[in-house]
matplotlib code that plots the C-alpha trace (Angstrom):
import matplotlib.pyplot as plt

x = [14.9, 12.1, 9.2, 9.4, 7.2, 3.5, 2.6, 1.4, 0.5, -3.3, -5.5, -5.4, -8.6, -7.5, -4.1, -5.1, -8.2, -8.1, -8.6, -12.1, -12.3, -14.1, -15.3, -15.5, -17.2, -19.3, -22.1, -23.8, -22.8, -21.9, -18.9, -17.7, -15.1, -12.8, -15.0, -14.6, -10.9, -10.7, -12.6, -10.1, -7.7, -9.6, -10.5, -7.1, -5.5, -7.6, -6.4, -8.8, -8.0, -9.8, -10.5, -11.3, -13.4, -13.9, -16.1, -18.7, -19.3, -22.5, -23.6, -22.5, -18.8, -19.3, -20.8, -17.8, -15.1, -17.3, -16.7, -13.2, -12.1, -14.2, -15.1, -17.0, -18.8, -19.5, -19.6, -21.0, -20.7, -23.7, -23.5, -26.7, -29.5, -29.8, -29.9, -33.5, -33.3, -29.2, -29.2, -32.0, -30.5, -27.3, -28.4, -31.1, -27.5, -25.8, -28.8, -29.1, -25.6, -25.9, -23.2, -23.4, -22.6, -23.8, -23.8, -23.2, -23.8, -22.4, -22.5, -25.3, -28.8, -31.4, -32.2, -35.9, -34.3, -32.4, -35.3, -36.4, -32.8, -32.4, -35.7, -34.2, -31.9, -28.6, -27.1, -25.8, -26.0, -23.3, -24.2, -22.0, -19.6, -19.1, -15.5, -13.3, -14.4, -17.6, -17.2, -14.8, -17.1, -20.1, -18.3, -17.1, -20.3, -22.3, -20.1, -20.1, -24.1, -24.3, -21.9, -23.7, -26.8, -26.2]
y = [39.7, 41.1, 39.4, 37.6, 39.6, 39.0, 37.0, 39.4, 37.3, 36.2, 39.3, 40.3, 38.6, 35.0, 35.2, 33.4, 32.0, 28.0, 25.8, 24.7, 20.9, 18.1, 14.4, 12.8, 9.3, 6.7, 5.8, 2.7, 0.1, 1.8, 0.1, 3.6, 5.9, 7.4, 10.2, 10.6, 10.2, 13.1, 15.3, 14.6, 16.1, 19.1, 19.8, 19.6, 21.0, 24.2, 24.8, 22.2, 19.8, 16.3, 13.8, 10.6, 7.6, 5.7, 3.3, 1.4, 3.7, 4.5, 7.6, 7.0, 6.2, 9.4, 11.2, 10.1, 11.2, 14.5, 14.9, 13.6, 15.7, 18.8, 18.8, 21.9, 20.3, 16.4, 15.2, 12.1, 10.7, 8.6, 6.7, 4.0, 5.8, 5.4, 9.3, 9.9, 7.9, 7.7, 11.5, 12.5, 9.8, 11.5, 14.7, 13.5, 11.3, 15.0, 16.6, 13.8, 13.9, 17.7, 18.9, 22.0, 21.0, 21.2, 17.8, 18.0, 15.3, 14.6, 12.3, 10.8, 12.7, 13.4, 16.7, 16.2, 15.2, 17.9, 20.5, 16.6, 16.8, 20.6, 20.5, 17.6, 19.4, 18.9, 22.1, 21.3, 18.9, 18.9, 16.8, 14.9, 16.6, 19.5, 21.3, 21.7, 25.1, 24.4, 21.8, 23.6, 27.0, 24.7, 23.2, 26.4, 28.2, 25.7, 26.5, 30.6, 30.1, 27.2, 29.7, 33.6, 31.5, 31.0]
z = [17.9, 15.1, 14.1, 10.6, 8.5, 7.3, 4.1, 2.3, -0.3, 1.2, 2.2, 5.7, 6.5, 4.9, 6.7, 10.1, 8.7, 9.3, 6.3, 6.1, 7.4, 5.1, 5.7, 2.5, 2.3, 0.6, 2.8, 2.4, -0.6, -3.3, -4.2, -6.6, -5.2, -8.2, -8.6, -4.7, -4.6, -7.5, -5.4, -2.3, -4.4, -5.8, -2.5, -0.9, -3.8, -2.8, 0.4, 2.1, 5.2, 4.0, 6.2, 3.7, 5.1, 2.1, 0.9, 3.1, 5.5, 7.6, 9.6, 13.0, 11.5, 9.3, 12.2, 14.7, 12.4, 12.0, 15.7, 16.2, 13.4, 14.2, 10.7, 9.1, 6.4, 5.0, 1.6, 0.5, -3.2, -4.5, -7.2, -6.7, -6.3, -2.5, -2.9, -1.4, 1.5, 2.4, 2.3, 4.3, 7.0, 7.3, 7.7, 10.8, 12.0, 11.8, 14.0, 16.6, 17.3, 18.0, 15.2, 13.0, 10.3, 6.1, 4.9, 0.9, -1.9, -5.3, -7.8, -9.7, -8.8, -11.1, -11.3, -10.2, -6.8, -5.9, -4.6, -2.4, -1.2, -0.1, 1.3, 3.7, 4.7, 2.3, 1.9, -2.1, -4.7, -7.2, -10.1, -13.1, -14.9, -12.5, -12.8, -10.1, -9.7, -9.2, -7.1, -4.4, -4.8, -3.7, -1.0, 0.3, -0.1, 2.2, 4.7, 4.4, 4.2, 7.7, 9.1, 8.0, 9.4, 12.8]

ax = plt.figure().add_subplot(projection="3d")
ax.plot(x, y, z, "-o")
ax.set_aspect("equal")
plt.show()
């Protein structure tokens, strides 16, 4: 019996790489998810394994289904301004809990903020109006720059 052949439509490399894993949420109040759900389907619609929580959530649910999903990377929409404090909280949840992994926001940040947030410890901030491109090549690069730096 032979062997089916390769795809040889991905580079060798990508061919038995696994998709990258992502937990997409609302954490705290914020009642606002469309732009959430549209970036669920970006993401999957690049190749993408999301894990979608929702609206309402808070950082131990976000930081179980991190673990139960071995998830490589969370991403949080705010849309209230909760940004300086919800943010910085999640990614303390992520470190207490003893995962490795980027925690990225989106949404509606001032641009003033976003040196606060990556200082905290939030590997991107993707602001309004960001294409699809962008916002998969920011996802993806948090996770080639948690994983070049360990």
């Amino acid at each position: 019996m032979s062997e089916p052949p390769a795809d040889t439509s991905l580079p060798p490399d990508a061919q038995f790489e696994a998709p990258i894993r992502v937990v997409l949420a609302k954490l705290g109040l914020d009642g606002h998810d469309r732009g959430l759900k549209v970036v669920a389907r970006t993401l999957r619609d690049a190749g993408m394994e999301v894990i979608y929580l929702g609206l309402r959530q808070t950082t131990d649910s976000i930081v179980a289904a991190c673990e139960q999903e071995d998830a490589d990377v969370i991403g949080l929409s705010m849309h209230n301004a909760g940004h300086l404090t919800l943010a910085p909280r999640m990614v303390q949840a992520v470190d207490q809990a003893g995962l490795d992994v980027p925690v990225v926001i989106g949404g509606i940040v001032p641009a003033d903020d976003v040196a606060t947030l990556i200082d905290a410890g939030v590997a991107a901030v993707i602001g309004p109006g960001a294409s699809a491109e962008e916002v998969v090549s920011a996802v993806r690069a948090a996770v080639d720059r948690h994983i070049a730096a360990q």
